[in-house]
Wavefront OBJ file of the C-alpha trace (Angstrom):
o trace
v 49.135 -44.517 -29.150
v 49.280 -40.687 -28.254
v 45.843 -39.554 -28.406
v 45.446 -35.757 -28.199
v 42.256 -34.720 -26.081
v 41.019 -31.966 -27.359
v 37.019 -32.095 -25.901
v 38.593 -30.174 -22.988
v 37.744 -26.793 -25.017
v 34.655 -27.973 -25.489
v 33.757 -28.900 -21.965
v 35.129 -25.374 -21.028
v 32.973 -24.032 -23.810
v 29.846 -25.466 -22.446
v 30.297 -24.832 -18.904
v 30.745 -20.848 -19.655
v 27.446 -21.279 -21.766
v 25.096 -22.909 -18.914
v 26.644 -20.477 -16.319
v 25.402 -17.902 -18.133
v 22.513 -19.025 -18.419
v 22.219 -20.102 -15.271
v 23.122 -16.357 -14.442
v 20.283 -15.374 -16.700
v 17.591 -17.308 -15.528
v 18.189 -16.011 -11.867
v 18.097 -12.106 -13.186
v 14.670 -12.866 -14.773
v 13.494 -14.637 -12.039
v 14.578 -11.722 -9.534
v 13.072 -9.360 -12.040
v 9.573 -11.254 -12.311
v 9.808 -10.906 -8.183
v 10.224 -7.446 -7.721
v 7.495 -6.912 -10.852
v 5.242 -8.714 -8.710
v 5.937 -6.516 -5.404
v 5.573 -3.318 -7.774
v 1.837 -4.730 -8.716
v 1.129 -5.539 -5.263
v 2.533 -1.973 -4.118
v 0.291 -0.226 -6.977
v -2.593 -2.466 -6.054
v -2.386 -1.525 -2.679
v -1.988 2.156 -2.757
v -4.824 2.131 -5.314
v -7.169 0.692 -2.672
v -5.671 2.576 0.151
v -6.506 5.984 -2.097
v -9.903 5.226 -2.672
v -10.444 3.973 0.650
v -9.069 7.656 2.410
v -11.300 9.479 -0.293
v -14.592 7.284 0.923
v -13.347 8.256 4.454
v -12.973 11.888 4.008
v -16.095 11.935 2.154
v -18.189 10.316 4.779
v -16.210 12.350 7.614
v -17.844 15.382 5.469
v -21.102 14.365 5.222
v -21.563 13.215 8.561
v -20.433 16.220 10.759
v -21.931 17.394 13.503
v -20.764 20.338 15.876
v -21.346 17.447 18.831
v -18.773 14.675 17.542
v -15.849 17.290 16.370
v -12.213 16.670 17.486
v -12.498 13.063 16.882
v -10.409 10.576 16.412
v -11.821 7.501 14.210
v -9.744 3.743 13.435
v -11.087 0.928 10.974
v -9.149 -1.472 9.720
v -9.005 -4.171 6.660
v -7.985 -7.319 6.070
v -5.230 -8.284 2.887
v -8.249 -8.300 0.324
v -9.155 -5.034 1.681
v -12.636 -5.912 3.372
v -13.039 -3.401 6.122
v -12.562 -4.933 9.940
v -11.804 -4.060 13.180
v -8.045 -2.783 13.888
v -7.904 -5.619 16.448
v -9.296 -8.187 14.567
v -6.428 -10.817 13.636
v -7.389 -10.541 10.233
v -6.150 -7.120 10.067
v -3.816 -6.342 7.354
v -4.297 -1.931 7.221
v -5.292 0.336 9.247
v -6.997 3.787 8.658
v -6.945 6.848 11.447
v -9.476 9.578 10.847
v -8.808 12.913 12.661
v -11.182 15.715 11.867
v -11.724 18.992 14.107
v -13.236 22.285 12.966
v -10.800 25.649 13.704
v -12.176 29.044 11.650
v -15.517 28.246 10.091
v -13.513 24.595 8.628
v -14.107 21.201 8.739
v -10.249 19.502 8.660
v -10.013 16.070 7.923
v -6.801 13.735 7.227
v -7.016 9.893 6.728
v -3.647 8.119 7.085
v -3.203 4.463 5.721
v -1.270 2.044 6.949
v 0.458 -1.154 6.423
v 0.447 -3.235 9.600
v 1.677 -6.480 8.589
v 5.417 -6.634 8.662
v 7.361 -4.613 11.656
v 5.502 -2.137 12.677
v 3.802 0.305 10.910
v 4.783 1.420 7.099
v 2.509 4.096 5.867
v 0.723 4.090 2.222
v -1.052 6.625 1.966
v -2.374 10.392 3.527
v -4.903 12.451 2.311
v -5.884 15.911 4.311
v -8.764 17.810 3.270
v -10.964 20.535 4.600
v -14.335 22.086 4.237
v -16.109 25.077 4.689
v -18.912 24.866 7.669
v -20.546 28.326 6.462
v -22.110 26.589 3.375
v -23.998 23.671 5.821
v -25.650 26.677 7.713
v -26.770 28.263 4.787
v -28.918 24.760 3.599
v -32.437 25.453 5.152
l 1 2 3 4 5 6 7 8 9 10 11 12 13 14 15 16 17 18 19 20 21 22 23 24 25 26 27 28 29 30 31 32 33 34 35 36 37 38 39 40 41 42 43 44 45 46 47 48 49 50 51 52 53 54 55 56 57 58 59 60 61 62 63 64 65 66 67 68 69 70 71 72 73 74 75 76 77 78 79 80 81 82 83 84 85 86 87 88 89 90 91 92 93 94 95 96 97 98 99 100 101 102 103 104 105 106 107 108 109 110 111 112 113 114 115 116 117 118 119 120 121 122 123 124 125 126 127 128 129 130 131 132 133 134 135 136 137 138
């Protein structure tokens, strides 16, 4: 009455196959992850590039000789509604420097990310603009 077992190669077998698996399914899972961070990251420094070209825009248009060096802050929240810096809310926060040195306007917006430790930056965007061509407009 000797019976060979031989589902012990089997077992083994099976084992190997769901720890691979197993092994798979976290590797997709921690690729989906970091997917989603890159889409958040994109989505973010999308918004934070067309919010520093609005800025630098409007810090064009709205130059006077009066209001020049100045330092601006606005903030937004995580769905990138603009609110104040201090407001809880807060997720970003822009800083708008302009000053005029040798007949230009120079402007740089710097975005950043204010909800983890301290502050990460996203984006900068420096421009300037000629003041000769505003005195020329009658």
């Amino acid at each position: 009455m000797n019976k060979k077992r031989t589902s012990y190669a089997f077992l083994m077998e099976m084992l190997w196959v769901c720890g691979f698996f197993a092994v798979a399914a976290c590797i997709f899972v921690l690729a989906f992850a970091k997917a989603d961070r890159l889409s958040q990251n994109a989505e973010n420094l999308n918004h934070a590039v067309l919010a520093a070209e609005n800025a630098i825009e409007t810090a064009f248009a709205e130059y006077d000789e009066a209001s020049a060096p100045s330092e601006t802050h606005s903030g937004f929240d995580r769905y990138w509604k603009i609110c104040e810096p201090s407001d809880p809310e807060a997720a970003y926060f822009m800083k708008i420097n302009s000053y005029a040195a040798e007949g230009l306007l120079h402007v740089s917006v710097e975005i950043s990310d204010i909800r983890g430790k301290g502050m990460e930056t996203i984006y900068t965007l420096s421009g300037a603009r000629s003041l000769a061509a505003e005195r020329r407009l009658p």
